[in-house]
C-alpha positions in Angstrom: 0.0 0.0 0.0 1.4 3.5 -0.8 1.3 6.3 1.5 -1.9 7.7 1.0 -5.9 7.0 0.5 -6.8 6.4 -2.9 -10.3 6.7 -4.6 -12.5 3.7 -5.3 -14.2 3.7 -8.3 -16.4 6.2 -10.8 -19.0 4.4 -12.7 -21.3 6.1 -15.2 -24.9 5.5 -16.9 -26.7 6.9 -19.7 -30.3 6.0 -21.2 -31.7 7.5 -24.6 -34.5 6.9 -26.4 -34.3 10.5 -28.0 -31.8 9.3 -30.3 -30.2 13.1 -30.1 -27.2 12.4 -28.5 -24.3 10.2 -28.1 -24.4 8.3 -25.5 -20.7 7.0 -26.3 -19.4 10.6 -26.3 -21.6 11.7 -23.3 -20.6 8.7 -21.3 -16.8 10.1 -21.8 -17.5 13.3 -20.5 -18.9 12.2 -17.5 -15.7 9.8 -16.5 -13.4 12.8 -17.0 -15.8 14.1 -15.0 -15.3 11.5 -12.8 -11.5 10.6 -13.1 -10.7 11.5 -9.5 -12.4 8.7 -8.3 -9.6 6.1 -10.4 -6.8 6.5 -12.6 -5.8 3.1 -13.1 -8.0 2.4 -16.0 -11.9 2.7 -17.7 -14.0 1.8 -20.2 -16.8 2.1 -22.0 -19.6 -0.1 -23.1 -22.3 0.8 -25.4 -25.5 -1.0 -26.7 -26.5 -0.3 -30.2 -29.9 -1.9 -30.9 -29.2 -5.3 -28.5 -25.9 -5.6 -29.6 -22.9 -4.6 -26.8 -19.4 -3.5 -27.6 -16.8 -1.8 -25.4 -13.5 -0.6 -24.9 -11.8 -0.9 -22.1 -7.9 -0.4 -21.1 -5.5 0.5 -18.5 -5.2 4.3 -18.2 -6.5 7.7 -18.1 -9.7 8.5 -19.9 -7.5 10.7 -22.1 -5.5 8.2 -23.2 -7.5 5.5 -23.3 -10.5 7.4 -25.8 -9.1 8.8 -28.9 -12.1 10.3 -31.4 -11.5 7.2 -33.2 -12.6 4.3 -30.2 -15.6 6.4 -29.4 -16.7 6.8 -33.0 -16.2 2.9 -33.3 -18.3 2.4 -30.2 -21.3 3.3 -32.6 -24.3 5.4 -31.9 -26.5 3.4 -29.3 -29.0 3.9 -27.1 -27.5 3.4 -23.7 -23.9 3.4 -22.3 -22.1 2.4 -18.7 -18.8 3.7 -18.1 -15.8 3.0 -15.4 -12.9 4.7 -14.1 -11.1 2.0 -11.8 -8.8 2.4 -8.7 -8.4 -1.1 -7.8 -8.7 -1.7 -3.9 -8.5 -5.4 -5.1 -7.0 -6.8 -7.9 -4.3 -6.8 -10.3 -3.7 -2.9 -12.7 -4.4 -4.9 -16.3 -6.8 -4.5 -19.1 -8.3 -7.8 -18.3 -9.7 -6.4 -14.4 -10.9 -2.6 -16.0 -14.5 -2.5 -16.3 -17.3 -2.6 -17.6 -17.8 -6.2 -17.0 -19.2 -7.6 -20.5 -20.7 -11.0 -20.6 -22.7 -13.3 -22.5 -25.1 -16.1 -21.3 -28.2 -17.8 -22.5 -30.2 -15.4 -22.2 -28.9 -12.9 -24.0 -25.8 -9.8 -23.2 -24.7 -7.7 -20.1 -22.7 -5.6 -18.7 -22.0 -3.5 -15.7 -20.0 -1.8 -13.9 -19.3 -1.4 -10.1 -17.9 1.3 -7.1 -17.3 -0.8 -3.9 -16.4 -3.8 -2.3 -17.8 -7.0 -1.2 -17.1 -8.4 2.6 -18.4 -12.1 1.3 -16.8 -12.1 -1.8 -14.2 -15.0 -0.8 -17.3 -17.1 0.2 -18.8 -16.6 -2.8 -16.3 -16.9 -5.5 -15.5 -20.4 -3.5 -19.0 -21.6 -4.2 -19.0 -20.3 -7.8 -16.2 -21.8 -8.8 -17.0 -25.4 -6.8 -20.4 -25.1 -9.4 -18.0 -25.0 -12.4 -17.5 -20.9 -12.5 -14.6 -19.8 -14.3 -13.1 -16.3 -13.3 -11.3 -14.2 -15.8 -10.5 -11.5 -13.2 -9.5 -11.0 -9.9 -12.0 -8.5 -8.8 -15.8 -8.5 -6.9 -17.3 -7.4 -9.7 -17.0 -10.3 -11.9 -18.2 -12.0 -8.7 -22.0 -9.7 -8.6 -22.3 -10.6 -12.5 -22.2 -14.3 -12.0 -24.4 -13.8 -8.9 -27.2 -11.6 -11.6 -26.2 -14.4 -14.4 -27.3 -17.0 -12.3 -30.7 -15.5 -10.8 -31.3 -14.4 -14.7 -31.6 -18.4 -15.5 -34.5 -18.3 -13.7 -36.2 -15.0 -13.7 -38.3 -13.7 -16.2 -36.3 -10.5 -16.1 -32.7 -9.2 -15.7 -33.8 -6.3 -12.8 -36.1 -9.2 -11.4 -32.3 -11.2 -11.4 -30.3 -8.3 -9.6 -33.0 -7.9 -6.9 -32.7 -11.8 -6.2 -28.9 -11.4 -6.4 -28.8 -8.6 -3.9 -30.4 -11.4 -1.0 -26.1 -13.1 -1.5 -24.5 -9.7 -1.6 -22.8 -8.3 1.3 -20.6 -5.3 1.5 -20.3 -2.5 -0.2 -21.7 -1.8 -4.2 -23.1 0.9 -6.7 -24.2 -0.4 -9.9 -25.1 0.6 -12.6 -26.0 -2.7 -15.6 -27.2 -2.6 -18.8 -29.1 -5.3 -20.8 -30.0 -4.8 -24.5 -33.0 -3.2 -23.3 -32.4 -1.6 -19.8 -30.3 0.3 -17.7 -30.5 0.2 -14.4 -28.6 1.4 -11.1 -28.0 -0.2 -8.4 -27.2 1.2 -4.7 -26.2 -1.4 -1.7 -28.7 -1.6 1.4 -26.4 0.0 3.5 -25.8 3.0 0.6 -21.9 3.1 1.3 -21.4 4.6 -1.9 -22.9 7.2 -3.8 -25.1 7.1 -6.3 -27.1 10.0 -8.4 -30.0 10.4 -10.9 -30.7 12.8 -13.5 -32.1 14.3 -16.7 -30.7 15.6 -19.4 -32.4 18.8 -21.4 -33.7 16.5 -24.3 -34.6 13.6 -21.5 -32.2 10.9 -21.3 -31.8 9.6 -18.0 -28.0 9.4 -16.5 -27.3 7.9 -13.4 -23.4 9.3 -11.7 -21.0 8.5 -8.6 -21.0 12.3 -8.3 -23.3 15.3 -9.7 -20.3 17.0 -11.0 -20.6 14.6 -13.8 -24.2 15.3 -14.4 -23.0 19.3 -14.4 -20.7 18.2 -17.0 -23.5 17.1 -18.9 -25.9 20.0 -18.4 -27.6 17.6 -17.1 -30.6 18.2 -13.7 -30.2 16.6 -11.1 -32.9 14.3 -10.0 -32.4 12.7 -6.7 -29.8 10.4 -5.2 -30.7 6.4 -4.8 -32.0 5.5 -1.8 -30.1 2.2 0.4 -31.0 -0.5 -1.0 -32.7 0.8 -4.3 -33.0 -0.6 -7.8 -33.9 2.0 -10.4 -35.1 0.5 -13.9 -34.9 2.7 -17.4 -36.4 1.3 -20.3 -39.0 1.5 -23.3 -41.8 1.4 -20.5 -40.4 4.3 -18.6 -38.5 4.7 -15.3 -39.5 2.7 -12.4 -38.2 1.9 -8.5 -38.0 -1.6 -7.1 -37.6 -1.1 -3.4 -37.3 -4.5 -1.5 -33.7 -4.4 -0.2 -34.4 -0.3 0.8 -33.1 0.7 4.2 -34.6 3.8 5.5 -31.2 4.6 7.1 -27.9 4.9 5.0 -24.3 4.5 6.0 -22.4 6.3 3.6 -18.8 6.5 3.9 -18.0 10.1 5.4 -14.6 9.9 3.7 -16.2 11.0 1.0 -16.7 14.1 2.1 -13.3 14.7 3.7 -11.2 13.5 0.5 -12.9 11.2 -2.4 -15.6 13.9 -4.2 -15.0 16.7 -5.6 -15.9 20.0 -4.2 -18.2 20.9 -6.5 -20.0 17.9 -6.3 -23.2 17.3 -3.7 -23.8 14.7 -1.8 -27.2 12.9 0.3 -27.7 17.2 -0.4 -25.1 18.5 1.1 -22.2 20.4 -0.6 -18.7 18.7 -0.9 -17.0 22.0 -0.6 -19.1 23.3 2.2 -18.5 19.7 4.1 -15.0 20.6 3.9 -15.2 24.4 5.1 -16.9 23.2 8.4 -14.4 20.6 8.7 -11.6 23.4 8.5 -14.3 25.6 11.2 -14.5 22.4 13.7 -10.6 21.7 13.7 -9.6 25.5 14.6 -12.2 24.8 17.7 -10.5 21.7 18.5 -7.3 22.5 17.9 -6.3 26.4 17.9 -3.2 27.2 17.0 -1.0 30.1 17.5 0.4 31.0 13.7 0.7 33.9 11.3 -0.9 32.2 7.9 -3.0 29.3 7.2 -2.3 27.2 4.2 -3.9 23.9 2.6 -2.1 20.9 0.8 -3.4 20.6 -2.5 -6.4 19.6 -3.7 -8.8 18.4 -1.0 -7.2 20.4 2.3 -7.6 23.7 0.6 -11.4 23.8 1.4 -10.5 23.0 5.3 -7.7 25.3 5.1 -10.6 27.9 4.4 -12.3 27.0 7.2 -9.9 27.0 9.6 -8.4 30.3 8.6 -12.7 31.8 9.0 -12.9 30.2 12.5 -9.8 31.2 13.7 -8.9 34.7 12.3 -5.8 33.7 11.4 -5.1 34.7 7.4 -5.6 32.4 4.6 -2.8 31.7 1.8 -1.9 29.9 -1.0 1.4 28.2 0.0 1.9 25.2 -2.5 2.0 25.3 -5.9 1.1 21.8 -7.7 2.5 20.6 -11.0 -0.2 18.5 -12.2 1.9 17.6 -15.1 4.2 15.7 -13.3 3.9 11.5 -12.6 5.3 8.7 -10.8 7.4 10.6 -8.2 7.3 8.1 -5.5 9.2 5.7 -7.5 12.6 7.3 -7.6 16.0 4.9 -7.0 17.2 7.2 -4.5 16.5 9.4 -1.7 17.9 12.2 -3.2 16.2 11.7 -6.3 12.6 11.0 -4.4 12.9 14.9 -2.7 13.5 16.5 -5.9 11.0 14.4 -7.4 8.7 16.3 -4.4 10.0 19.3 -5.1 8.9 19.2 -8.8 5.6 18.0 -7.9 4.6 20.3 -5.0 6.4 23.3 -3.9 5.8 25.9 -1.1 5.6 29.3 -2.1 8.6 30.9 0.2 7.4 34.3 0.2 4.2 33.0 2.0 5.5 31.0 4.6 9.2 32.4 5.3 9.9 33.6 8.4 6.2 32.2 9.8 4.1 30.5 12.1 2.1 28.1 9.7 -0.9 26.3 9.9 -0.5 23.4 7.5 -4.3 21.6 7.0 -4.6 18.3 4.8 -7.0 15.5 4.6 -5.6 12.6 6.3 -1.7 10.7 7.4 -1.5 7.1 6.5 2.1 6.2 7.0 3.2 9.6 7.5 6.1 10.1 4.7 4.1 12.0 2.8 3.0 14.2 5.4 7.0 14.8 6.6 7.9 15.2 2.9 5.4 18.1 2.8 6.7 19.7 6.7 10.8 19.6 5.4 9.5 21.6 2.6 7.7 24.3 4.3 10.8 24.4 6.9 13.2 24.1 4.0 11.3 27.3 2.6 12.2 28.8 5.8 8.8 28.5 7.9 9.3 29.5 11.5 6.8 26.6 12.9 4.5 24.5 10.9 1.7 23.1 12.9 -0.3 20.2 10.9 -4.0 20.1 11.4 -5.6 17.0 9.5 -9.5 17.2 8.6 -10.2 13.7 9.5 -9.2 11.7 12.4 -6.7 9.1 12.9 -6.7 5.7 10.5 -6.9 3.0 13.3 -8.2 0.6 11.4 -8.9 -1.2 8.0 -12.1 -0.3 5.5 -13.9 -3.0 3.8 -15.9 -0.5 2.2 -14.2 0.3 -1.2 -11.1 2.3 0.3 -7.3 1.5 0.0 -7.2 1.0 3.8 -6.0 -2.8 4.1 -3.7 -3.4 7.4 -3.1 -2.1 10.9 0.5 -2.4 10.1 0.2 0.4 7.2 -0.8 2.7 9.5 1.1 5.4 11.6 -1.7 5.5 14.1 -1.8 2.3 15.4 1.9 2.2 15.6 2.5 5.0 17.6 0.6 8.4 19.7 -0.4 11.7 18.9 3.2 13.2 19.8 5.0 10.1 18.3 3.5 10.9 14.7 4.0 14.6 15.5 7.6 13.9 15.7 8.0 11.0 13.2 6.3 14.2 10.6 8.2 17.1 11.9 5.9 19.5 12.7 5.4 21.6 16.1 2.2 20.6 16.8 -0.4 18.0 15.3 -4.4 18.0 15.9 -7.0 15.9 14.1 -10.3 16.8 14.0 -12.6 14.6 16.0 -14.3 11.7 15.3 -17.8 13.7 16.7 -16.2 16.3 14.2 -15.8 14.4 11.4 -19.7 13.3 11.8 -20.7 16.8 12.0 -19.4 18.1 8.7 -22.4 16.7 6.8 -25.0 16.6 9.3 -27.3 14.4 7.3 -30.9 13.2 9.3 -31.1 10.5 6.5 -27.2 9.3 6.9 -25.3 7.8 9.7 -22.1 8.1 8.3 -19.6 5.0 8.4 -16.6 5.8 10.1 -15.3 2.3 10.7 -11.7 3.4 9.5 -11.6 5.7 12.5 -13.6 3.5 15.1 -13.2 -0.4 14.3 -16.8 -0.3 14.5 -18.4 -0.6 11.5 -22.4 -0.8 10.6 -22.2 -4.0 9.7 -20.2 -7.3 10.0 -16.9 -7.5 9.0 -14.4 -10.2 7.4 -11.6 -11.5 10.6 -9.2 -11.3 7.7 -8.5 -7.7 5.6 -6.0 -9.0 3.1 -6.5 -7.1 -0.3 -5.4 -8.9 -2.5 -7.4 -12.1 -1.6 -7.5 -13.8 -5.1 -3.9 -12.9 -6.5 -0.8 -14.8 -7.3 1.4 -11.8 -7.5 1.8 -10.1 -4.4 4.5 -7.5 -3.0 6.4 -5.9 -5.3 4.8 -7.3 -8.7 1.8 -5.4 -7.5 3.6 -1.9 -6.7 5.2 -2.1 -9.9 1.9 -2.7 -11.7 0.2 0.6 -9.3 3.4 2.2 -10.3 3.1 2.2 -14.2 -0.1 3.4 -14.4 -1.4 5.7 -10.9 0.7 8.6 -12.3 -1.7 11.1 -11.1 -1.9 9.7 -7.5 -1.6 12.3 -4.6 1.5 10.2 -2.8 4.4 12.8 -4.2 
């Protein structure tokens, strides 16, 4: 695992039966929209009158989508896309999504944000009944489960509501068959999930509005826990057997994963992040000169803070977002230049100061003294790290890059150890009470599992990632390494 929290997964849906746009092109828009979320790879999957092609590779969606593999993808009448971040599995074509399969019963494919906690369980059973698995991930694991209910259903939503009674864990979905589309949120509603319509009335379902703005698309409403939400020739309709009236939504969404312009269960990313700025300066005051943010997601708390406490706001990093793989350098000298080019403090700002450093989070805490030695290299006076999220103590299950007790600085040491091990002259994390206040949601009761080791529902003894693989260790890192160029770790 690499020194910092990585995103999950963005996944994408677009019904029309206008036949004014295209749904291959549109579906592209909305994972750049939605390329935070997973840089390892994506795809594309498009049906064109029953018939299902794709393309699908490790990459950005840049890279991956030239004019020419989105024009092949034909015209069609729905789409699912997938930007991946794999919290399990292998970085190779054969694990990006969609997931496209073919069975008796015709074609489909889907495309998933999340993680299941039975998944070993049930790939064991699958493959004692003769299943054969091309990937290493849960995904493949939901579409057997649907595949199998579909054999005896009379139809495929019918199939994915039968599916959902072996399913535990964490998934958004959204599926298409050569008729439907439909999206899919877990009972517990871990991860996000939006609706809405376009001008000329296609539907879209999102991980994140920001990809329905991207769209000019209105938004609709977000999926309730436990939903199934059907589009097809007979209209839109909501099957609701599996709905929980309560859902558990991972709060680290708010803190890091969206983006700011994004809202979420109706609640603003960016404001989220401005009242988790407000709570830490009540928490944890600090006596400084300027208040700066690490770039991207501790800008918005570095605003708050600097509002609650009086204490001026600056910019004090600048960010070379042109610049990749910097934590694989041969050498330790080569590794802080490598930081250097990527991030850089802005000396005028910070020289000669008391700073107030706010970020998101400290996994193992090299990252977080890579970015102090700057600002004291710069020739900061103090730098005093305030961190918008409490301490990692334990491992998610959920969808997030969160695998081991031993990865993490927090259960290795206290408050004042990781203060020293990072270099700063003081350390405060915002509470978890705090971290639960920033979207105050009457409808949500935010997991925060990774900061409590209790989580809302039961969780595996065993929190090894990669369950199913035969290369481990290195092999692994070097795959993450070839393709996560645009990873926060520095």
């Amino acid at each position: 695992m690499e020194s910092t929290i990585h995103e999950e997964c963005g996944i994408f849906g677009i019904y029309d039966d206008t036949g004014h746009c295209d749904v291959a092109l549109d579906t592209y828009y909305g994972l750049f929209s939605l390329q935070h979320r997973g840089q390892e790879s994506c795809g594309i999957a498009v049906n064109d009158r029953g018939v299902i092609s794709y393309h699908k590779k490790v990459g950005l969606v840049r890279d991956v989508f030239t004019k020419e593999e989105i024009t092949k993808l034909g015209p069609g009448q729905i789409a699912i896309g997938h930007t991946r971040y794999s919290t399990f599995g292998t970085v190779n074509d054969t694990n990006a999504q969609p997931l496209v399969v073919r069975h008796v019963k015709g074609q489909m494919a889907l495309a998933h944000n999340g993680n299941l906690t039975n998944a070993p369980e049930l790939r064991r059973n699958l493959e004692m009944q003769g299943a054969i698995f091309h990937t290493t991930n849960d995904s493949e694991i939901i579409a057997y489960e649907i595949i199998r209910e579909r054999l005896k259903c009379a139809s495929i939503e019918d199939a994915v509501c039968q599916a959902m009674y072996n399913l535990a864990g964490a998934y958004s979905l959204v599926i298409m068959s050569p008729e439907k589309l439909i999206a899919v949120r877990d009972p517990n509603g871990f991860r996000p999930l939006v609706m809405g319509r376009m001008k000329e009335g296609q539907i879209v379902f999102a991980s994140e509005t920001c990809a329905l703005d991207a769209l000019g698309a209105s938004f609709i409403r977000n999926l309730d826990a436990g939903e199934i939400v059907v589009v097809g020739r007979e209209g839109i309709h909501s099957i609701r057997t599996h709905v929980q009236p309560v859902k558990h939504m991972c709060v680290f969404e708010f803190v890091y994963f969206a983006r700011p312009d994004s809202v979420m269960e109706g609640v603003s990313v960016h404001d989220a992040r401005i009242r988790a700025g407000r709570i830490l300066a009540q928490e944890h005051p600090a006596d400084a000169d300027v208040v700066i943010g690490v770039p991207d997601s501790g800008l918005d708390a570095a605003i708050g803070f600097s509002r609650e406490s009086g204490i001026p706001y600056e910019l004090g990093f600048t960010k070379n977002k042109y610049i990749a793989r910097t934590f694989i350098q041969p050498t330790q000298g080569q590794r802080e230049t490598a930081v250097r080019m990527k991030l850089n403090a802005i000396a005028s700002v910070v020289k000669g100061k008391r700073v107030v450093m706010v970020d998101d989070s400290i996994v193992r805490g090299t990252t977080s003294a890579r970015i102090v030695s700057l600002l004291k290299d710069a020739g900061a006076k103090e730098v005093h790290v305030r961190i918008s999220a409490p301490p990692f103590i334990s491992p998610c299950y959920f969808g997030t890059d969160i695998d081991s007790k031993k990865h993490l600085i927090a259960c290795q040491m206290n408050i004042d150890g990781i203060r020293k091990a990072i270099g700063a002259d003081s350390l405060g994390y915002l509470s978890v009470e705090g971290v639960k206040q920033i979207a105050a949601n009457p409808g949500c009761d935010f997991c925060v599992g990774c900061f409590t080791e209790k989580y809302p529902v039961p969780v595996p003894a065993d929190a090894e990632k990669d369950k199913f693989e035969t290369k481990i260790g290195q092999e692994k890192n070097e795959d993450r390494e070839r393709v996560h160029g645009d990873a926060k770790e520095f």
